[in-house]
Residue, then its C-alpha position, 0 to 999 in steps of 0.5 A: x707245629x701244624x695242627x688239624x682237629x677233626x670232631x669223630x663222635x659227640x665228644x671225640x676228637x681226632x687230633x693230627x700233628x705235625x712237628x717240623x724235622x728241624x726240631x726234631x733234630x734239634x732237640x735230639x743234638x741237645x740231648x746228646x750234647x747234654x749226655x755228652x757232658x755225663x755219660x762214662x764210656x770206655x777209653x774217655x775221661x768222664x764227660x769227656x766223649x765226643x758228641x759223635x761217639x755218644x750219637x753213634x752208642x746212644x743215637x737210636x735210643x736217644x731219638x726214640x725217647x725224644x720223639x716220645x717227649x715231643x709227642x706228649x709237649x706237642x699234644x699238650x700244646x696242641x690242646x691249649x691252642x685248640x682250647x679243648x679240654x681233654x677228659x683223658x690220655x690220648x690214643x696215639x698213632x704215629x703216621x711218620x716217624x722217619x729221620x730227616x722228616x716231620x713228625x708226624x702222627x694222629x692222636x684221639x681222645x674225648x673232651x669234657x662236654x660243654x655244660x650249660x646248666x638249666x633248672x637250677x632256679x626252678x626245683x621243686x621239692x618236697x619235704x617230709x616233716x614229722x617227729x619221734x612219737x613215744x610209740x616211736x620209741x616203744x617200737x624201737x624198743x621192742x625191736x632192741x628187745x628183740x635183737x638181744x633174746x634169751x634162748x631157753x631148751x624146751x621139751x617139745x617139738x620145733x617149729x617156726x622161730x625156735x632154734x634147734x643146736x644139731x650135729x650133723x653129715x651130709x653125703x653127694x652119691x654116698x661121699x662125704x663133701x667140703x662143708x656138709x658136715x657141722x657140729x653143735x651148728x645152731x639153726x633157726x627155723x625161718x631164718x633163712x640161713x639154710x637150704x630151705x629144705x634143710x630147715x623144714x626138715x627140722x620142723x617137728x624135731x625134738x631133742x635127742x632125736x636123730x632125722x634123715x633129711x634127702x634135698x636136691x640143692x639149687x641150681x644157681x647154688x653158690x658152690x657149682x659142683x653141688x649145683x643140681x645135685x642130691x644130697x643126704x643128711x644126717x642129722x642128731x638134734x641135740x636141744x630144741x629152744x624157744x625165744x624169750x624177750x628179755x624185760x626192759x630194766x636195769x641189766x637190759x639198760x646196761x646191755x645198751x651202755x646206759x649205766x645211770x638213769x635207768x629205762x627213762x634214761x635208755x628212753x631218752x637216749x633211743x629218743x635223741x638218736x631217733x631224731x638224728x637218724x630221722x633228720x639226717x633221713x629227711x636231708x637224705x631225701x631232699x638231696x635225692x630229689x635235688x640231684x635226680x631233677x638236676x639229672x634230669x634237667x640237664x642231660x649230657x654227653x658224657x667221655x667214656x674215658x670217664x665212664x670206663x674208670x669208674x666202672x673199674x672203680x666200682x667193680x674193684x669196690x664189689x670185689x673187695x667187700x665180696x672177698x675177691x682174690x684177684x680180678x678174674x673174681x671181678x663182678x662182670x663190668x655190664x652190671x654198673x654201666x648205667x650206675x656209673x654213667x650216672x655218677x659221672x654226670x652227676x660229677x660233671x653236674x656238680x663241678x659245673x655247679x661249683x666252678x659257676x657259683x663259686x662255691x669253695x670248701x668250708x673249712x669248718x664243715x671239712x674238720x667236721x666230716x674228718x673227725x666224724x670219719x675218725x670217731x669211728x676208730x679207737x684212735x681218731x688223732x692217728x686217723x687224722x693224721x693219716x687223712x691229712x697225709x693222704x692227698x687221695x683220702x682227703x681230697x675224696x672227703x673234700x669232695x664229699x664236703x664240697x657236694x654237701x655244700x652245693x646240695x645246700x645250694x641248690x635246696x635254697x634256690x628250690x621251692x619247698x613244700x612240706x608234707x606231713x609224715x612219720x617216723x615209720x614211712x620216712x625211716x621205711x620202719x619195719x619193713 
């Protein structure tokens, strides 16, 4: 086998190969033979078939999948010999495919770059240290009051903030539309929920009172054939209602799930998940510091093999959470080019990392990721189970785990400092 490699493009290689004729041919005569010694064929016993008989039924289709095989055992040998490291499947050009002569044909494809690490041994980061206050946890406290308030109806007039209960119809050209029309709908002023020109024209409204609202929609509206349009609405304000907090005692612990213990309890508990939400925060950051200056320590080349398929991976993930029927409902690929390169170096980065620290899997870490991942369930031992019994599913954990690992690595090779902080500056608390 004859083999030529030429470099087209920072990881691109053109790869020419050539398989004598007499293999060829050789490894054709032993397919048939072995076929010969199988296959059924009119007026012949089983297995019994000449050789030249079974060449002339099955010779055309024979070479053809032959000369397939041989294409795909010759790159792959081909690649050891030249010790490239292909980052995807080959695309293949065949030059010469004629009986009698070499095979012949060009394959191209891109290689894993070649990374030689750098910065490793001289990160600098910064760690933000702080602790839950109590005013932390009144804060916090007042902002579960304020996810669960009691709605009281009020005789006055509504405005920022109420929540107003309406039936209501609207018209495009003095015709009815899919969507335009609701009963007993709530809509709360300065919620955002509505046209923006809907809720104003709420504003001011008082029970039992009918309102006529004219608005022109938007012309980015997420539904085209309204977009630009004017439209009517007719609307019946049934109840105006105001907010009320509720106190925080007994029936507001139980809302939470704290049964025994009272508000100290319910304090305590807010307390503790505070502070895990604020350790795993700190980490988070560290992390993100640790791999933006691996990044930008080391800039790569990456396959664009590589970059392609993730990009299809994050828009099929897009289309998923967005409801997509099918892939003509697919974000547009441009939008997580520079998102998904990132991801790709960053991979390249981190088993680069692996592979020359030798860092391996922590058993223990692995089962403590699987079962966090199942405990979100109502039965976590079938969600083991069914992640043990997918190799995709844990080999994504496994990397997961495995990148957590050498984020560890990397953050007792830095020098740290410590910055002072808050609670409310490193969770972005009220924003």
């Amino acid at each position: 086998m004859q083999v030529s490699v030429e470099s087209t493009g920072a990881l691109e290689r053109r790869m020419e190969i050539q398989v004598p004729a007499g293999e060829v041919e050789k490894a054709i005569d032993e397919r048939l033979r072995s076929m010969s010694r199988t296959v059924r064929l009119k007026g012949f016993r089983p297995g019994k078939a000449p050789v030249k008989v079974v060449r002339q039924k099955f010779g055309q289709q024979v070479r053809q999948e032959v000369i397939s095989d041989l294409m795909q055992s010759s790159f792959a040998e081909a690649v050891r010999k030249e010790q490239l490291s292909p980052a995807g499947g080959p695309r293949i050009e065949p030059l010469n495919l004629s009986a009698g002569e070499d095979l012949r044909y060009r394959a191209t494809f891109e290689v894993f770059p070649r990374i030689e690490l750098k910065g490793v041994d001289t990160l600098a980061l910064e760690r933000p240290v702080a602790s839950v206050s109590e005013a932390d946890v009144d804060e916090m406290l007042e902002n579960l009051r304020q996810q669960r308030p009691n709605w009281v109806s009020v005789d006055r007039e509504a405005g920022e903030d109420d929540r107003v209960r309406i039936d209501f119809r609207g018209t495009v050209d003095g015709e009815p539309f899919e969507g335009g029309s609701g009963e007993n709908v709530v809509v709360q002023l300065g919620g955002g929920r509505m046209l923006p020109d809907f809720e104003a024209g709420l504003k001011g409204a008082r029970g039992g009172e009918s309102k006529r609202i004219e608005l022109k929609f938007p012309s980015d509206y997420h539904a085209a054939h309204l977009a630009d349009k004017d439209a009517v609405f007719e609307v019946d304000v049934k109840t105006v209602e105001q907010k009320e907090l509720p106190a925080i005692d007994e029936p507001f612990c139980k809302a939470f799930g704290v049964t025994e213990g009272g508000v100290e309890q319910l304090r305590r508990e807010v307390e503790d998940n505070m502070s895990r939400e604020l350790s795993d925060a700190i980490r988070a950051k560290l992390k993100q510091q640790a791999l933006e200056k691996l990044l930008s320590a080391n800039p790569i080349d990456v396959p664009n093999t590589l970059v392609e398929a993730q990009i299809r991976d994050m828009q099929i993930e897009a289309g998923r959470r967005m409801g997509a029927k099918d892939a003509s409902q697919l974000p547009p690929a441009d939008g997580f080019r520079d998102a998904a390169k990132r991801r790709v170096t960053l991979g390249l980065l981190i088993n680069e990392l692996i592979r020359a620290q030798k860092i391996e899997i922590d058993p223990a870490r692995l089962q403590a990721r699987l079962e966090d991942l199942a405990s979100q369930y109502p039965e976590p031992e079938q969600i083991l189970q069914a992640y043990r019994q997918n190799a995709e599913a844990l080999r994504q954990v496994e990397m997961a785990v495995l990148e957590d690992q050498v984020v560890d690595w990397l953050i007792e090779q830095a020098s740290v400092t410590e910055r002072p902080a808050t609670f409310r500056e490193i969770m972005n608390f009220g924003a």
